[in-house]
PDB file as gemmi writes it, atoms N, CA and C in Angstrom:
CRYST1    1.000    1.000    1.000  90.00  90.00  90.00 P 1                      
ATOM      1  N   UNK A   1       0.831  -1.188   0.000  1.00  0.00           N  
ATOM      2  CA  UNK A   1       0.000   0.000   0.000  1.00  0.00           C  
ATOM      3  C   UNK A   1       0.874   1.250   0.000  1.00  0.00           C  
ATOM      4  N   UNK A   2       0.430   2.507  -0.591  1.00  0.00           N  
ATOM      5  CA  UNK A   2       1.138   3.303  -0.298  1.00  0.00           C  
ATOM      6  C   UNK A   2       0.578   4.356   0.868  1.00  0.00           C  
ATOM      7  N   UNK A   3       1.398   5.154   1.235  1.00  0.00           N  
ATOM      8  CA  UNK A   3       1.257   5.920   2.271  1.00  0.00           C  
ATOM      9  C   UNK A   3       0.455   6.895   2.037  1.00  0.00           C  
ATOM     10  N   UNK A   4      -0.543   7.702   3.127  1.00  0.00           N  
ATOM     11  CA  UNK A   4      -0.805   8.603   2.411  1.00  0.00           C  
ATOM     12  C   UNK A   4      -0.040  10.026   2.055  1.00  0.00           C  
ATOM     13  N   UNK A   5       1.054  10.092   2.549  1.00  0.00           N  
ATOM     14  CA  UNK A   5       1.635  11.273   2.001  1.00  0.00           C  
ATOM     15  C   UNK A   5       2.172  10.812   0.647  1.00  0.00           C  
ATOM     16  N   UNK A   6       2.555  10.023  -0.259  1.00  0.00           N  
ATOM     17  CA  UNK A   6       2.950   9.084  -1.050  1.00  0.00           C  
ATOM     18  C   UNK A   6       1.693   9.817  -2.343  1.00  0.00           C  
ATOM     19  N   UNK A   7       0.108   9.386  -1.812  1.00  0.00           N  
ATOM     20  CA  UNK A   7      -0.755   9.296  -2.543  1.00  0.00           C  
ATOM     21  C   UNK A   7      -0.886  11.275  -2.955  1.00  0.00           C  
ATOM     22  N   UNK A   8      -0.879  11.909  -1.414  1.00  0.00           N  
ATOM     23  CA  UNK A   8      -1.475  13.660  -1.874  1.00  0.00           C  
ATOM     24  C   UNK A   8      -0.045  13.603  -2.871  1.00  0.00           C  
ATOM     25  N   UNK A   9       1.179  13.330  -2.586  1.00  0.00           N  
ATOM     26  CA  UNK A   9       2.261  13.634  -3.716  1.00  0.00           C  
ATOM     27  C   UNK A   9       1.717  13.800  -5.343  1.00  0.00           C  
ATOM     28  N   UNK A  10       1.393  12.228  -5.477  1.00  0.00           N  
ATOM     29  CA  UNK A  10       0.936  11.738  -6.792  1.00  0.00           C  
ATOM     30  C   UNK A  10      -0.134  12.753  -7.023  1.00  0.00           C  
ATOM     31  N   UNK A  11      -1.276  12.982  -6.381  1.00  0.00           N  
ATOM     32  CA  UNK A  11      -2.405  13.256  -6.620  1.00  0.00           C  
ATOM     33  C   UNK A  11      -1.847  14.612  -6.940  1.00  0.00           C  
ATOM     34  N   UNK A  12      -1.525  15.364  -6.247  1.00  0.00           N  
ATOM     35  CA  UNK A  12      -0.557  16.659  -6.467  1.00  0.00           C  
ATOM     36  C   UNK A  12       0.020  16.968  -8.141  1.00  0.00           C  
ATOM     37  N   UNK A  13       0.855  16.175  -8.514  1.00  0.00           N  
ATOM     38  CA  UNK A  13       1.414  15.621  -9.595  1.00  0.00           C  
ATOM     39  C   UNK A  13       0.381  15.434 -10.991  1.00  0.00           C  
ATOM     40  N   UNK A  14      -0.540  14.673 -10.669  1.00  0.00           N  
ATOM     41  CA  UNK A  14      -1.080  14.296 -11.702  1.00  0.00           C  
ATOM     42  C   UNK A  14      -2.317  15.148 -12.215  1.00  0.00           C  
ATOM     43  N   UNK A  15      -2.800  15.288 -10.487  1.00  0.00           N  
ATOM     44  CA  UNK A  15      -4.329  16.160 -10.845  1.00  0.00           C  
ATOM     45  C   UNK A  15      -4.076  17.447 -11.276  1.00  0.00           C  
ATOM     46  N   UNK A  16      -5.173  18.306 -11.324  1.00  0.00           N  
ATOM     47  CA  UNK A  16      -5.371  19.358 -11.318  1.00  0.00           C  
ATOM     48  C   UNK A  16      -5.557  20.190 -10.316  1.00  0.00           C  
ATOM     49  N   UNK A  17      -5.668  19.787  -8.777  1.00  0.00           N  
ATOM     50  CA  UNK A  17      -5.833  19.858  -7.382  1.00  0.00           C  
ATOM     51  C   UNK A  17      -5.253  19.341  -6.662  1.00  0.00           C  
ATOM     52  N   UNK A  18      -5.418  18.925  -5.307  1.00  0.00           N  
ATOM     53  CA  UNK A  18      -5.331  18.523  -4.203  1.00  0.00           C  
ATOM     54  C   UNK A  18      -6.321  17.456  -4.203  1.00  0.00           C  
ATOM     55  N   UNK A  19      -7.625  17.534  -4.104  1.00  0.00           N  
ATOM     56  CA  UNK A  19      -8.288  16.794  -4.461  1.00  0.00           C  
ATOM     57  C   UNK A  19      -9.063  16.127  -5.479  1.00  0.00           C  
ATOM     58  N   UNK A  20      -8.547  16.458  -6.426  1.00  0.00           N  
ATOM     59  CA  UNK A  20      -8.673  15.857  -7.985  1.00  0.00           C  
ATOM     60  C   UNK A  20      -8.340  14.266  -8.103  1.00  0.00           C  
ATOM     61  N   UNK A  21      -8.834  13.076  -7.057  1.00  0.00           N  
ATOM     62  CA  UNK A  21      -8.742  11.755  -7.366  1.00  0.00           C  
ATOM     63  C   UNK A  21      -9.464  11.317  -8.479  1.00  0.00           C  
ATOM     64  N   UNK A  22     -10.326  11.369  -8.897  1.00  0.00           N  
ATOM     65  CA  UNK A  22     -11.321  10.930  -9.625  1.00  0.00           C  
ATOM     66  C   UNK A  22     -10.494  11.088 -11.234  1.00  0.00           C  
ATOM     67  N   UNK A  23      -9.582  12.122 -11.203  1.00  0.00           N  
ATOM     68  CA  UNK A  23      -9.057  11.739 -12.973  1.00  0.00           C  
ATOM     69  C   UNK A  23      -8.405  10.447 -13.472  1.00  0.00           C  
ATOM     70  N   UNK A  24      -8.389  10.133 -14.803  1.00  0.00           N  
ATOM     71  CA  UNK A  24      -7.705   8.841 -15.180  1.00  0.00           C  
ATOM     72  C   UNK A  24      -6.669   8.873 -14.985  1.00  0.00           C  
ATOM     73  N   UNK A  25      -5.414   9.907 -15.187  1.00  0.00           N  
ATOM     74  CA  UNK A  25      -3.922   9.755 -14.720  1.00  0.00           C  
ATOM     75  C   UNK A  25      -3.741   9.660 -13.431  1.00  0.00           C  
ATOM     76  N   UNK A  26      -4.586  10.072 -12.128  1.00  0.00           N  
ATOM     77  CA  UNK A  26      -4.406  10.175 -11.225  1.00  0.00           C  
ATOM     78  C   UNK A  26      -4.631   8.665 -10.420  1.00  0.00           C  
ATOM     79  N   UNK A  27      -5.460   8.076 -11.199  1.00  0.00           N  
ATOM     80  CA  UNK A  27      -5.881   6.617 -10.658  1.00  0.00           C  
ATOM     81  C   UNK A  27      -4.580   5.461 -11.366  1.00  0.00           C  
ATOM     82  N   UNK A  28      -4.100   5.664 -12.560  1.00  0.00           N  
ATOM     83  CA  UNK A  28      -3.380   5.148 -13.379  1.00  0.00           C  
ATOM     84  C   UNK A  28      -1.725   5.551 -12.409  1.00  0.00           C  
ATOM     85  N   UNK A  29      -1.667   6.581 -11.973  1.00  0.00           N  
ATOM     86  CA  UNK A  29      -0.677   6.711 -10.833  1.00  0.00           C  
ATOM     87  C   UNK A  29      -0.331   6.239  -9.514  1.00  0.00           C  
ATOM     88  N   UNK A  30      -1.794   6.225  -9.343  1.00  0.00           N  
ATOM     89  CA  UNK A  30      -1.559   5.537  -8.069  1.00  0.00           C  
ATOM     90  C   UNK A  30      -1.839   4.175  -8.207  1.00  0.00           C  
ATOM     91  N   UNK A  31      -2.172   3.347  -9.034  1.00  0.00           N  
ATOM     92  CA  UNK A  31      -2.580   1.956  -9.438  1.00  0.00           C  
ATOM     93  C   UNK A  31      -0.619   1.672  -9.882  1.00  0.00           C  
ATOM     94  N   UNK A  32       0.165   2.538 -10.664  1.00  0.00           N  
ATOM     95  CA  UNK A  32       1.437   1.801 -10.793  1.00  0.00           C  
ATOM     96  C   UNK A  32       2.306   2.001  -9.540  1.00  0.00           C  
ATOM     97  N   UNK A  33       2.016   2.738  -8.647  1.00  0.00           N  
ATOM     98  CA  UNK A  33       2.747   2.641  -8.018  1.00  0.00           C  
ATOM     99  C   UNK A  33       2.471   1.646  -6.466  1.00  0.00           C  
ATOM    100  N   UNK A  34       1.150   1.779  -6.461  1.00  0.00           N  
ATOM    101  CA  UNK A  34       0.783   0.188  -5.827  1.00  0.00           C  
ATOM    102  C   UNK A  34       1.758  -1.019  -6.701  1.00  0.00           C  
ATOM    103  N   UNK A  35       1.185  -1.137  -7.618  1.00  0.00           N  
ATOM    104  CA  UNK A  35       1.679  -2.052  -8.915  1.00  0.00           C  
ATOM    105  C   UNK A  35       3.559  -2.468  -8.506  1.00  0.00           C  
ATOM    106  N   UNK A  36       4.154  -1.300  -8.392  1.00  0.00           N  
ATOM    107  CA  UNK A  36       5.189  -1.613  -7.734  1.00  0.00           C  
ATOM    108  C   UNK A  36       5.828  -1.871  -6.541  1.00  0.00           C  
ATOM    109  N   UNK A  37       5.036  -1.607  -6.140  1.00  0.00           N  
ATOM    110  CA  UNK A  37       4.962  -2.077  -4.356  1.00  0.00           C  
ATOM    111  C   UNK A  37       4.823  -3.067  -4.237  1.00  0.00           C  
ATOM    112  N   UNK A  38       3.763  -3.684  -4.881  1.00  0.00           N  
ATOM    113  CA  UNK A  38       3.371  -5.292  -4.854  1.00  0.00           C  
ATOM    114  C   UNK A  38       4.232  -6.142  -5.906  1.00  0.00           C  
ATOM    115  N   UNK A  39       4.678  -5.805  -7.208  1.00  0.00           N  
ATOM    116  CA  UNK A  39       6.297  -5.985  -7.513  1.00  0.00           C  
ATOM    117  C   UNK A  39       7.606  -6.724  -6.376  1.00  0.00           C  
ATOM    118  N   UNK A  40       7.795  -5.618  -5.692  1.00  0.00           N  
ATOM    119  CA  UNK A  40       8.773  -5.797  -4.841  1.00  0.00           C  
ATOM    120  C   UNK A  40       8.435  -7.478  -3.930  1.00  0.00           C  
ATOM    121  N   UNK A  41       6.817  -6.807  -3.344  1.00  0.00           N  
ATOM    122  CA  UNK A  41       6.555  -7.817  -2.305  1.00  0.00           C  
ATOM    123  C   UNK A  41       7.043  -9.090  -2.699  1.00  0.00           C  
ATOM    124  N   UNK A  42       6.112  -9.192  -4.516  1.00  0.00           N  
ATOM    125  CA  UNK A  42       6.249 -10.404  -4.723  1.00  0.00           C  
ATOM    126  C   UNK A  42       7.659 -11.499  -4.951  1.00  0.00           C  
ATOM    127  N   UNK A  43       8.273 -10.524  -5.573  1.00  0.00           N  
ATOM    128  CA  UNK A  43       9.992 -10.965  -5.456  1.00  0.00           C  
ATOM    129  C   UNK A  43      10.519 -11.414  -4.034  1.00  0.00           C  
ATOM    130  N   UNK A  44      10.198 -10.721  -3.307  1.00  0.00           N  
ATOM    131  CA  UNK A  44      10.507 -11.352  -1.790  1.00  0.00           C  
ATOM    132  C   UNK A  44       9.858 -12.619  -1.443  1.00  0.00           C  
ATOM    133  N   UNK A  45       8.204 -12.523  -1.577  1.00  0.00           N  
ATOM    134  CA  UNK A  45       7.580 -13.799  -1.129  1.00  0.00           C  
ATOM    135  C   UNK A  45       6.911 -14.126  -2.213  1.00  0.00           C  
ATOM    136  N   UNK A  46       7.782 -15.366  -2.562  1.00  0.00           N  
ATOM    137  CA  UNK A  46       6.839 -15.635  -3.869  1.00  0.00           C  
ATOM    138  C   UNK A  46       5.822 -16.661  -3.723  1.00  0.00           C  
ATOM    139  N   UNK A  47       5.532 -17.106  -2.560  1.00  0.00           N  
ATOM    140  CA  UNK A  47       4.157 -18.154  -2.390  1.00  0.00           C  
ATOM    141  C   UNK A  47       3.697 -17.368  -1.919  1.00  0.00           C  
ATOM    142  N   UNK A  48       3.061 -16.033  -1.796  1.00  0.00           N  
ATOM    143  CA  UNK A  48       2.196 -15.097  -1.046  1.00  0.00           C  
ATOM    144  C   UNK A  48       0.885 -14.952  -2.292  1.00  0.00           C  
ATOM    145  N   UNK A  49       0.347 -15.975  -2.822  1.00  0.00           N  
ATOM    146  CA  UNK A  49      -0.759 -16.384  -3.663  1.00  0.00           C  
ATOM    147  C   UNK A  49      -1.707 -14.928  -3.915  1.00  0.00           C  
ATOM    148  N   UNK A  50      -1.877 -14.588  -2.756  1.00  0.00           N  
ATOM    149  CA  UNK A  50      -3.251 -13.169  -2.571  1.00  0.00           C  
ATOM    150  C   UNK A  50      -2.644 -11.715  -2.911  1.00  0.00           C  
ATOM    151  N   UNK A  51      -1.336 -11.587  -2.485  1.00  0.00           N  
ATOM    152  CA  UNK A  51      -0.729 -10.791  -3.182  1.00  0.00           C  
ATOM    153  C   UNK A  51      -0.662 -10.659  -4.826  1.00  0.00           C  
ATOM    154  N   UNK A  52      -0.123 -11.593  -4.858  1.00  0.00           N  
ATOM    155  CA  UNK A  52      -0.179 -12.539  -7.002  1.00  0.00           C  
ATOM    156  C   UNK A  52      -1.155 -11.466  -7.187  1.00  0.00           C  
ATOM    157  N   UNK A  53      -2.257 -12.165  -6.772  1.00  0.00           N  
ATOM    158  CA  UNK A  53      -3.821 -12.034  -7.365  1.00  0.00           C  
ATOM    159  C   UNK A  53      -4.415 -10.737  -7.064  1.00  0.00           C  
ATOM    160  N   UNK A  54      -3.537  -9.903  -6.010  1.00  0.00           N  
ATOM    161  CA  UNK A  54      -4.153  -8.360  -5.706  1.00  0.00           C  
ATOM    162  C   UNK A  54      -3.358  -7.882  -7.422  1.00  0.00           C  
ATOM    163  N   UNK A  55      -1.995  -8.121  -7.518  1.00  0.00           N  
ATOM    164  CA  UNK A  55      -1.299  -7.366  -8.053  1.00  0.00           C  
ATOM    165  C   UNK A  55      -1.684  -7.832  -9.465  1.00  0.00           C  
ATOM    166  N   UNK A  56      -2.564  -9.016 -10.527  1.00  0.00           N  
ATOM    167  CA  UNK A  56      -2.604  -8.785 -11.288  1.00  0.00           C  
ATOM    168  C   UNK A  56      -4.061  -8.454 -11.705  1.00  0.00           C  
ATOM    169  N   UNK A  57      -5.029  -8.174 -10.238  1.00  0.00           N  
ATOM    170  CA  UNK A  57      -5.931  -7.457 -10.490  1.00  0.00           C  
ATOM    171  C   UNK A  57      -5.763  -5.720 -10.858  1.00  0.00           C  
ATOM    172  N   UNK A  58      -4.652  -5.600  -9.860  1.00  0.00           N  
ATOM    173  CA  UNK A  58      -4.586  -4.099 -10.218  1.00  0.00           C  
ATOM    174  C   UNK A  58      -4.249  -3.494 -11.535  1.00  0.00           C  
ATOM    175  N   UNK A  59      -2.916  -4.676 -11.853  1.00  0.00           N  
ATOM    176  CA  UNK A  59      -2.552  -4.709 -13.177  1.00  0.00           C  
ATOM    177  C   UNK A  59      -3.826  -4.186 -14.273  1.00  0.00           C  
ATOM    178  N   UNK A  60      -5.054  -4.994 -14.595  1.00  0.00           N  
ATOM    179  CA  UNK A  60      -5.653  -5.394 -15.153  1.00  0.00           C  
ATOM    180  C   UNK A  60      -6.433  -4.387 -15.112  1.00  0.00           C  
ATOM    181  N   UNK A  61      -6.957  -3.433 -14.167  1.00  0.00           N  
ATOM    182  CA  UNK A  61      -7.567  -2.207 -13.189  1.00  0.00           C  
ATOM    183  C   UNK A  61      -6.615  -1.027 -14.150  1.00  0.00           C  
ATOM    184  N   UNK A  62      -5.326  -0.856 -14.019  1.00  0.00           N  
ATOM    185  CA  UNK A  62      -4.323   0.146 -14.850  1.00  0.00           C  
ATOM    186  C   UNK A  62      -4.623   0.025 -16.632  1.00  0.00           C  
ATOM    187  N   UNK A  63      -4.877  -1.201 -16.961  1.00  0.00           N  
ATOM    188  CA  UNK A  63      -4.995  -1.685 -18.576  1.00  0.00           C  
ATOM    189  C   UNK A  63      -6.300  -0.878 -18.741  1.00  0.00           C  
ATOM    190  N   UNK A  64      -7.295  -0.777 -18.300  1.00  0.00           N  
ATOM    191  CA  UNK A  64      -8.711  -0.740 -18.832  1.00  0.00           C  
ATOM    192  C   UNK A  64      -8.646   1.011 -18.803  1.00  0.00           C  
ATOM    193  N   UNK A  65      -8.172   1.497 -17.774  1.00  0.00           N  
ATOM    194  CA  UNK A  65      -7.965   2.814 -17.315  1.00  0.00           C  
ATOM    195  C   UNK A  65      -7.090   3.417 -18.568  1.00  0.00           C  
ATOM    196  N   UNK A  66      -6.014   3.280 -19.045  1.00  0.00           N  
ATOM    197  CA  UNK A  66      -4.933   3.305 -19.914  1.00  0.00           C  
ATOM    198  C   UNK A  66      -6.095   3.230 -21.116  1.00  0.00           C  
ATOM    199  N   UNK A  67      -6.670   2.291 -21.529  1.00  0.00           N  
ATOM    200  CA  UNK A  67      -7.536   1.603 -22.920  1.00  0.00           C  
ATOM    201  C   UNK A  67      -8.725   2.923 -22.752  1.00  0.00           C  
ATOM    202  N   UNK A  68      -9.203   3.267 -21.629  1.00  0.00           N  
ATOM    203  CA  UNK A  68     -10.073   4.411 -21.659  1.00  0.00           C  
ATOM    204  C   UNK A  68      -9.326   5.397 -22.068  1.00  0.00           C  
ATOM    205  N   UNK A  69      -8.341   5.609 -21.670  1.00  0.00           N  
ATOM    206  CA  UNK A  69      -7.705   7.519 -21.627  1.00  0.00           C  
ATOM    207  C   UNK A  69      -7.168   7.151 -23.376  1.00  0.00           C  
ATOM    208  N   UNK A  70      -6.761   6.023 -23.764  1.00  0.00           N  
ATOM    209  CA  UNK A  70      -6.016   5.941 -25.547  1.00  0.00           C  
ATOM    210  C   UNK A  70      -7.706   6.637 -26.024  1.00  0.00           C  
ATOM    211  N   UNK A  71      -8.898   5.576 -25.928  1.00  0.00           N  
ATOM    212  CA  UNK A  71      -9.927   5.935 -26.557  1.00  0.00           C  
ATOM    213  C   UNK A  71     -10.587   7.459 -26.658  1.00  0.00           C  
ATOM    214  N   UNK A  72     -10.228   8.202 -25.147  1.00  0.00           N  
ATOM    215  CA  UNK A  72     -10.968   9.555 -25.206  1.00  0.00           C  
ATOM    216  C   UNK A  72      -9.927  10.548 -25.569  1.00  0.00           C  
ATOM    217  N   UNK A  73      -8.352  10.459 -25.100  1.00  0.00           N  
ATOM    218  CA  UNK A  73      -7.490  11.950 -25.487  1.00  0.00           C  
ATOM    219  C   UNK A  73      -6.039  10.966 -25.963  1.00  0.00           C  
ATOM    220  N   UNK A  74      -5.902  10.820 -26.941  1.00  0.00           N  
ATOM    221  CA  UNK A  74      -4.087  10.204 -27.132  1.00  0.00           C  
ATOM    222  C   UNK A  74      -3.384  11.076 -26.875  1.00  0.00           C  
ATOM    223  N   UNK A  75      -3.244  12.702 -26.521  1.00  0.00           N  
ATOM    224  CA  UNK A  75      -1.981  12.983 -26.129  1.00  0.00           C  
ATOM    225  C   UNK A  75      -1.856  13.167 -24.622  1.00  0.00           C  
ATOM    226  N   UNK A  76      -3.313  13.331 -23.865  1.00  0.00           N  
ATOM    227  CA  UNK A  76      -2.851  12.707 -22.205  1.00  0.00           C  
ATOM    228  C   UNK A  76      -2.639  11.295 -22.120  1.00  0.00           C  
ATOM    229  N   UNK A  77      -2.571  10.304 -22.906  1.00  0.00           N  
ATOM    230  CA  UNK A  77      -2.381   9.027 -22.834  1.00  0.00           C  
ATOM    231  C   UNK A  77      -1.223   8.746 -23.053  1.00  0.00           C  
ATOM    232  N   UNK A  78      -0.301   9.618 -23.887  1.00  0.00           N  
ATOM    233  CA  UNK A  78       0.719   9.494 -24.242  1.00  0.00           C  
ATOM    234  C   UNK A  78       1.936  10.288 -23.266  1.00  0.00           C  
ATOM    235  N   UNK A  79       0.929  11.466 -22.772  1.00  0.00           N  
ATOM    236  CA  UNK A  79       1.763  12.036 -21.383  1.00  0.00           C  
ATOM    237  C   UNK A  79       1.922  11.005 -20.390  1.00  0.00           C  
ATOM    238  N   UNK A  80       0.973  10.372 -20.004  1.00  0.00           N  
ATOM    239  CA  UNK A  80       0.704   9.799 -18.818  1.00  0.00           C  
ATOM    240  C   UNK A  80       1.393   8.803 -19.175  1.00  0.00           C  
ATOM    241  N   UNK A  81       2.034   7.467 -20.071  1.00  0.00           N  
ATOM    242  CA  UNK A  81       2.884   6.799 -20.216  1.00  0.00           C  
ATOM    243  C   UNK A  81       4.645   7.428 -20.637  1.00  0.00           C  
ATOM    244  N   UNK A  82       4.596   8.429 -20.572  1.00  0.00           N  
ATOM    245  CA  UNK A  82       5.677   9.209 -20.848  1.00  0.00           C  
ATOM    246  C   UNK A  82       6.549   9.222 -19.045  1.00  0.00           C  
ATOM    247  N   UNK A  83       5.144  10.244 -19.046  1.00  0.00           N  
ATOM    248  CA  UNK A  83       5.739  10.506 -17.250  1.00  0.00           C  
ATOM    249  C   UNK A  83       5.860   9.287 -16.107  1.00  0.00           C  
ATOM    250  N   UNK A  84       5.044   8.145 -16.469  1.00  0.00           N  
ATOM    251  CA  UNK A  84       5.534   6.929 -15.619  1.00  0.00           C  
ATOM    252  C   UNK A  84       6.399   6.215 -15.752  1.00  0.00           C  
ATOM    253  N   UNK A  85       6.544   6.272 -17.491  1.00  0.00           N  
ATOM    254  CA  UNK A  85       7.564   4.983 -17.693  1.00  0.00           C  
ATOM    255  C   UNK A  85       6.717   3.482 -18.012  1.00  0.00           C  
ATOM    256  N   UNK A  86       6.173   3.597 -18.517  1.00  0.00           N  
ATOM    257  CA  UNK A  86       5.396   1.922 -18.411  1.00  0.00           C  
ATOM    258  C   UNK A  86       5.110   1.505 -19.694  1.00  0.00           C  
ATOM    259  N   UNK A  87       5.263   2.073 -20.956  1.00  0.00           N  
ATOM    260  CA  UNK A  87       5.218   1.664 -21.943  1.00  0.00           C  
ATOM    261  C   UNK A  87       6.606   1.706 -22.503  1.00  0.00           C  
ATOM    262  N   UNK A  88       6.958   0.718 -23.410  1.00  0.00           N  
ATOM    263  CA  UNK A  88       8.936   0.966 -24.254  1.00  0.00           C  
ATOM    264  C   UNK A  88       8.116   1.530 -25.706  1.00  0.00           C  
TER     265      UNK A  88                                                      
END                                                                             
């Protein structure tokens, strides 16, 4: 999980506010960086089964989010994989 000073950062970052959660980069931010958190975990414990299965739900949670923002604006879609890093 991340912290919440971790999350106002991101949210800071991505939104348009302070409290601007509700945008697609802002959820797509904080979904990779869970995403990597649970990364790490899993490298450490790799029979931790529920972890697996949090992390390729979230995965899967980031794809659809990503597949929305390509369909409505390609150049915040293309920011937003720019500034994370998650596409080569």
């Amino acid at each position: 999980m991340v912290s919440n000073k971790e999350k106002t950062d991101i949210v800071k970052q991505f939104g348009s506010n302070d409290k601007d959660t509700g945008k697609a980069e802002v959820q797509i931010a904080l979904l990779t960086s869970d995403i990597k958190n649970l990364q790490e975990h899993s490298q450490k414990h790799k029979k931790d089964y529920s972890s697996i299965r949090s992390l390729v739900k979230k995965v899967a949670q980031r794809r659809h989010l990503l597949n929305y923002l390509l369909k409505k604006d390609v150049n915040r879609y293309k920011a937003v994989i720019e500034k994370l890093g998650i596409r080569k």
